[in-house]
N, C-alpha and C positions, 0 to 999 in steps of 0.2 A: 650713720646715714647710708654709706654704703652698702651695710649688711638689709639695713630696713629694702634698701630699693632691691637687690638683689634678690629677696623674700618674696616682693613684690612679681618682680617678672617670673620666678619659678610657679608663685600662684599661678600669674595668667598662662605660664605655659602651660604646669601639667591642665587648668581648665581648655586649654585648647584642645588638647591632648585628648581630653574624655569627651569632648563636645563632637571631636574627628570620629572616638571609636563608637559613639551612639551615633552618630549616623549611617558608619559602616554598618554595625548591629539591624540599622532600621532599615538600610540598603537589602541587607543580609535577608531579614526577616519578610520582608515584600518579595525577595525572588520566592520563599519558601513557600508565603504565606495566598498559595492559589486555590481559588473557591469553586471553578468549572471548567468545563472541557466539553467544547464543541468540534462536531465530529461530520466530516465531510468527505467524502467515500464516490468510490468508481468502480461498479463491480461488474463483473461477467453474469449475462444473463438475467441482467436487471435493466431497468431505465436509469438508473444512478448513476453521473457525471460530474464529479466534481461536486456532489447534491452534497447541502446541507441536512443530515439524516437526525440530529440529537443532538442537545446539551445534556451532559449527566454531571452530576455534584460528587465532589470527592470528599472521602469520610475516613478515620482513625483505621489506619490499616498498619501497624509496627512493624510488623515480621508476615512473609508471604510461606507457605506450605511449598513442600517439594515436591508436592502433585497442582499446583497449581502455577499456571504459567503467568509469568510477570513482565512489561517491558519496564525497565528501570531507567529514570533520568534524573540526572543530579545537574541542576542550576549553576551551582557554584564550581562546577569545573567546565572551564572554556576554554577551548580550541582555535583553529584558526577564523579568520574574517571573511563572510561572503563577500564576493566583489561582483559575481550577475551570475545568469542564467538569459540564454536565446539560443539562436540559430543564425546559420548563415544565410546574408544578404548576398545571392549568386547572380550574375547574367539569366538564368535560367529560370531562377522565382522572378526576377523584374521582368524578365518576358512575359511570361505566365499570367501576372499579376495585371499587367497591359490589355492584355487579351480578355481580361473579362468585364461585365459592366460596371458601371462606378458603383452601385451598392452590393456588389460582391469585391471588391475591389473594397469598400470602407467595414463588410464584414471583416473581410480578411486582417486589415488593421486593428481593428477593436478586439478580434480574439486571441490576436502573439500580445498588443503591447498596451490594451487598456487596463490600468487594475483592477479595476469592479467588475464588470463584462467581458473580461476576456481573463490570460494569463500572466499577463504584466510582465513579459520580456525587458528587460533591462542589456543585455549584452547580445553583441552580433559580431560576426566575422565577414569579411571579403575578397576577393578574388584580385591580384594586382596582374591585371595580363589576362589572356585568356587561360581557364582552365578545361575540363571536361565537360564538366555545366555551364559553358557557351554555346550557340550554335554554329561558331565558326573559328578560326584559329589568328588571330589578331596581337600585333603589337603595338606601344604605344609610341617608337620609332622604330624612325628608316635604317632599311641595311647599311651596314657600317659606320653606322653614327655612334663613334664610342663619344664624344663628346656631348652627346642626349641633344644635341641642338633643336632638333626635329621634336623633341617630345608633344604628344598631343592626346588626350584623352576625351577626345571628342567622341570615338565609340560606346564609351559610358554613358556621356549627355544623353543618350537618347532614350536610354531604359533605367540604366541600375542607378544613376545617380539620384533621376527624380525619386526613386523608388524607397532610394536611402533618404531622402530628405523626408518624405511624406512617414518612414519609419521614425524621424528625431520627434517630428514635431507629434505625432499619436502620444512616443511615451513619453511627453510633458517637455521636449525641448533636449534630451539628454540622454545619449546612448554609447554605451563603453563598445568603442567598434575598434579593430584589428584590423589589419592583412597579412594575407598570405601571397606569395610567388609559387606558381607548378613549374614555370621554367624560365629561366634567361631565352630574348632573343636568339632565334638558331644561329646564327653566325655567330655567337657570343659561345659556342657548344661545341664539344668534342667532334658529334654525332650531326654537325648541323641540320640539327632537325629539333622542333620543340619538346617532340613527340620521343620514346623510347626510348627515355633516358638520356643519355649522354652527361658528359660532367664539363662545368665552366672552364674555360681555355684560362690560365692564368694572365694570359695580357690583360684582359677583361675584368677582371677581380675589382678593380677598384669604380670601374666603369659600371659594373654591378652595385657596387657600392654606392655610388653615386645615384643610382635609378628610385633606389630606396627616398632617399633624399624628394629629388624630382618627385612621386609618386605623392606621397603626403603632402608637399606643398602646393600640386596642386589640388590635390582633394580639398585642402583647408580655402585654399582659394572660394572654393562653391561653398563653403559654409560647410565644410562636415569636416569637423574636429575627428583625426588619426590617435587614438592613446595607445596603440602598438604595433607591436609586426611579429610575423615568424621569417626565420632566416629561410626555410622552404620547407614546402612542404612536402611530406610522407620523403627524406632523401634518401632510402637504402629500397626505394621501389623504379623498377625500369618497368614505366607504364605505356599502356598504346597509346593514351592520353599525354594531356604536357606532365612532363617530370623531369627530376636532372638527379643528378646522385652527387650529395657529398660522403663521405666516409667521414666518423668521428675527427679524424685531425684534422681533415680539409674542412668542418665545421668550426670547430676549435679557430684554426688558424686564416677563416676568412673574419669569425667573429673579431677576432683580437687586433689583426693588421690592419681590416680592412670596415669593417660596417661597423664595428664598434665604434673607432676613434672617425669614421665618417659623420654617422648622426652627432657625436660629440659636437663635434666641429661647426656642425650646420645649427646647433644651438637647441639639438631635440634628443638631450640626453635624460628627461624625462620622458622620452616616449619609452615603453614598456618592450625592451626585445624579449624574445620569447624561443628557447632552442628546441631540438628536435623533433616535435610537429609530427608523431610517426607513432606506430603502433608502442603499448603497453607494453609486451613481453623482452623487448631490447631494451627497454629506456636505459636500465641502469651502464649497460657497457657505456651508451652512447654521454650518456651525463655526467657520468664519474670520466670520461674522457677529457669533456671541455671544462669542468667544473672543477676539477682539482689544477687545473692551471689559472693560476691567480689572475694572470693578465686578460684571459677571456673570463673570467668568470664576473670578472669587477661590470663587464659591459650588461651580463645578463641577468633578467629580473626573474626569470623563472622559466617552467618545463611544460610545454604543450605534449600532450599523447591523443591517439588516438583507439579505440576501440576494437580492431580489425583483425585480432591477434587470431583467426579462427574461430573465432566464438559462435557460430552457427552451426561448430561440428561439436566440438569439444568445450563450450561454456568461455567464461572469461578468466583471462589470470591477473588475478591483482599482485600477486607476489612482487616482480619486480618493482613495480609503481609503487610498493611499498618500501621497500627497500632504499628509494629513491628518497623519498620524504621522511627517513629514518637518517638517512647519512648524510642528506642535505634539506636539513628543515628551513635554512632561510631564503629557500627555494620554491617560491607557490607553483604550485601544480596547476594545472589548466587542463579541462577535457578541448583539445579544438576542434574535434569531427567525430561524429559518430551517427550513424544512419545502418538503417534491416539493410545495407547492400543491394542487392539485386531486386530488380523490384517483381512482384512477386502478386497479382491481382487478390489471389488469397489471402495476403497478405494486411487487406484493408480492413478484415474483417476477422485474422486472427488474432487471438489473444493475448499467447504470445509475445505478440511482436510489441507492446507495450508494456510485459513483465519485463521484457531483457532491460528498456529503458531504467525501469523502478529497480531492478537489479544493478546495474550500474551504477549507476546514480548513489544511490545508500551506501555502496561499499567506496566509490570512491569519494564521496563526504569525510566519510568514517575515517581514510586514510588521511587525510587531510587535503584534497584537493578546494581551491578556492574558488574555482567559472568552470562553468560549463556550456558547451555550444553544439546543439543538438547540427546538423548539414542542414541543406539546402530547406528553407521554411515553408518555400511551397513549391510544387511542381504540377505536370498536366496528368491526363488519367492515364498516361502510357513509361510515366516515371520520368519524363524528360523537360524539356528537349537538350540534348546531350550529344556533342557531333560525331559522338566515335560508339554509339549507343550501347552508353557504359549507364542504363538505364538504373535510377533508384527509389526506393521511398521515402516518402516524409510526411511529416505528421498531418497537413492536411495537400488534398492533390485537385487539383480542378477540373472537372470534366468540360472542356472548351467545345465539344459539341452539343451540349447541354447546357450551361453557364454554372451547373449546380457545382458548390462544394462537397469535400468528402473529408471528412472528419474521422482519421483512424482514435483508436485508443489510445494513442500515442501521443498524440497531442495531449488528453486527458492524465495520462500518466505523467511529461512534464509539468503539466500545470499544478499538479499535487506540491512541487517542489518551488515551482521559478513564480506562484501566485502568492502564497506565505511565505515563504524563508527569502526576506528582499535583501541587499546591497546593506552593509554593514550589520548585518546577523553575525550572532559567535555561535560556532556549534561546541555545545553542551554533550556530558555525558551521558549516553545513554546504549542500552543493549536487550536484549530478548535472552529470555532465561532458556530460549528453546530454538531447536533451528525449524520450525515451522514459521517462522517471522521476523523478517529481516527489520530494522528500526536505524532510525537516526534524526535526532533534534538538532534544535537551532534556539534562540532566543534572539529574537529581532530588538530592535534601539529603542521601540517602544513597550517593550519587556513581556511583550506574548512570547510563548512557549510556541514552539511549530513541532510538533513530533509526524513521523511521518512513518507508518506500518505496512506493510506488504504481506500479502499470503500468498501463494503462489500455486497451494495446495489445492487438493480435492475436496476438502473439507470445510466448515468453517472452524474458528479456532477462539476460544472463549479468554480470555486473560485479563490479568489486573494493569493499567495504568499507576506505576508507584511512583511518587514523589517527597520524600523525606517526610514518611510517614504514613503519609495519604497516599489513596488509590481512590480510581474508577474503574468497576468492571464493562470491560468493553467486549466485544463480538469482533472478530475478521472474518467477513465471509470470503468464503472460497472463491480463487482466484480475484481476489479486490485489493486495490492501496486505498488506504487513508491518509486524513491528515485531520489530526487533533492538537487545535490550540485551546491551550490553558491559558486563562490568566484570572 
């Protein structure tokens, strides 16, 4: 009786067993098993924006020729998880945005954060205090209130808050938003001054700590849900603008003593900290600093960089940033700032300045970065208003004695990425058999393929689309991104 019923369960197991591995099989065979590939393209020298240009059908292709050029994507190997794509929500866009009429004011909404008619922005950053992209220099208490008694955010209420709420409710109720600090109170500062650096007085350490606290609680008060923070931003830069300096151990050891076991405490040990918030080409000293000390490291969720490494003389360097996501992979990466810098009227209309975007973007996918957050979403036709005029670009700029918008490329180059590859995408394998085409895929939770191609070249560039097995021959025209979903 024993033996019979024991016969019994091993039948239904191993039938479980095969019933598990046909489905994997039919899992399997559905990622493999794609029939087109429509093709949506932004080119130089065209009317092409984001245009839907072609569906093409993919047919028996085994083996590619080594004169012909192939982007290869493999389904079945996944990478890390998208968590968003946006921009920052600044003092400076919520001015901007004030300033112009309500149906330039609801275009500007519908093109960062609708999915269908615009770009479908999901993630935004923000400013805690004033930064450069204020018009004025503001804090949210009084001198020598280390106790925050005084705290008040009433200088927000007027612009940037409605500005963020009007952003939740465009993208559907739900936006992955951050802050950032440029500087502690000046009395709370070496240098008392917000401005040029200076580094936090240690008396103040915990009174800092606590501000974090104050700040998100009362943002959630107004209804705008905080899911992170940066400990500060750009801290190995003494700016004319607000800045403070930490040096890796005084990052290390304010996270560990002091903000870490603060937010613990106050019950927001799910909110997402975020450390050094600063250019690419140092990351690794500054992360392998606070990350190899278990104690700070338990508080933090991952690694913010920014772009700024020089790369207007000398290109971009991923090296470190990769080095970083090699030696700490349970470590997400985050782009938190990135903007052409100086603003540049030429600039609106160069090229360019939307390839660097698509250059970025692809390589640090590639490394494994998870969000990305283009600066300020919008600004005036003069790159501001910016009170130390630390003037910049953005993707789109408003001409306020006009009302018209101005739409660089760049806007158009995000949206190749942050319109298809949504919040909970795995990026997939994939590479260009050539370096005239930089590539990188995604597959979204509804099982579209997002691949996304750049030419950067003088030329156009003919190649195969492979997919285990299958291909589509596709065209990159010169100077164009694409993006080709398969499914």
């Amino acid at each position: 009786m024993t033996i019979n019923k024991n016969k019994t369960c091993l039948t239904i197991m191993l039938s479980g067993f095969l019933s598990v591995g046909l489905l994997a099989q039919q899992k399997a065979s559905k990622t493999t098993d794609y029939k087109s590939v429509t093709i949506y393209v932004t080119a130089k020298n065209t009317d092409k924006k984001l245009s839907k240009t072609e569906t093409l059908s993919f047919s028996a292709k085994p083996q590619t020729t080594e004169k012909e050029i192939a982007v290869f994507v493999d389904p079945a190997k996944t990478y890390q998880t998208m968590l968003g794509i946006g921009g920052a929500l600044t003092d400076a866009s919520a001015e901007v945005f004030y300033q112009l009429p309500k149906d330039k004011q609801q275009e500007i909404l519908t093109a960062y954060y609708d999915t269908e008619k615009g770009i479908g922005y999901t993630l935004a950053r923000t400013n805690m205090q004033s930064c450069d992209f204020s018009s004025d220099i503001y804090s949210y208490i009084q001198e020598g209130d280390k106790d925050l008694k005084t705290f008040d955010i009433s200088h927000d209420r007027k612009y940037r808050i409605p500005f963020i709420k009007e952003v939740i409710a465009k993208a559907g109720g739900k936006i992955t938003l951050y802050a950032s600090p440029w500087s502690p109170p000046a009395w709370m500062k070496t240098n008392n001054n917000v401005l040029q650096g200076g580094t936090l007085k240690p008396e103040y350490h915990q009174s800092w700590a606590n501000f974090f606290v104050k700040f998100i609680k009362e943002y959630e008060k107004e209804g705008i849900p905080i899911w992170g923070y940066t400990v500060q931003n750009e801290p190995m830069a003494v700016q004319r603008w607000e800045s403070c300096i930490f040096t890796a151990e005084e990052e290390r050891d304010f996270i560990k003593n002091f903000l870490g076991p603060t937010m613990q405490k106050a019950g927001f040990s799910k909110k997402k900290l975020i450390m050094w918030d600063h250019n690419r080409d140092l990351m690794y000293q500054r992360v392998s600093t606070v990350l190899e000390d278990k104690d700070a490291a338990k508080y933090v969720w991952g690694v913010g960089y920014h772009w700024y490494e020089d790369w207007m003389k000398n290109g971009m360097n991923f090296e470190a940033e990769r080095r970083v996501a090699e030696a700490f992979p349970d470590k997400p990466l985050i782009l938190t700032e990135g903007c052409a810098a100086d603003f540049d009227q030429k600039l609106l209309t160069d090229w360019s300045y939307g390839e660097k975007y698509g250059m970025s973007m692809i390589n640090d996918f590639n490394i494994g970065t998870v969000a990305w957050t283009d600066w300020n979403v919008l600004l005036d036709e003069k790159g501001g208003p910016n009170h130390v005029q630390n003037f910049c670009m953005s993707p789109i700029h408003a001409d306020l004695k006009t009302g018209n918008l101005i739409y660089t490329n760049g806007y158009y180059y995000l949206g190749h990425f942050s319109k298809f590859i949504r919040p909970g995408a795995k990026r997939i394998a994939c590479n260009s058999s050539s370096n005239k085409l930089l590539s990188t895929a995604f597959v979204n939770e509804n099982n579209k393929l997002e691949v996304v191609v750049m030419n950067s070249g003088e030329t156009d560039v003919d190649y195969f689309l492979w997919i285990k097995g299958k291909a589509a021959k596709v065209t990159s025209a010169a100077h164009s991104i694409a993006t080709l979903e398969v499914q």
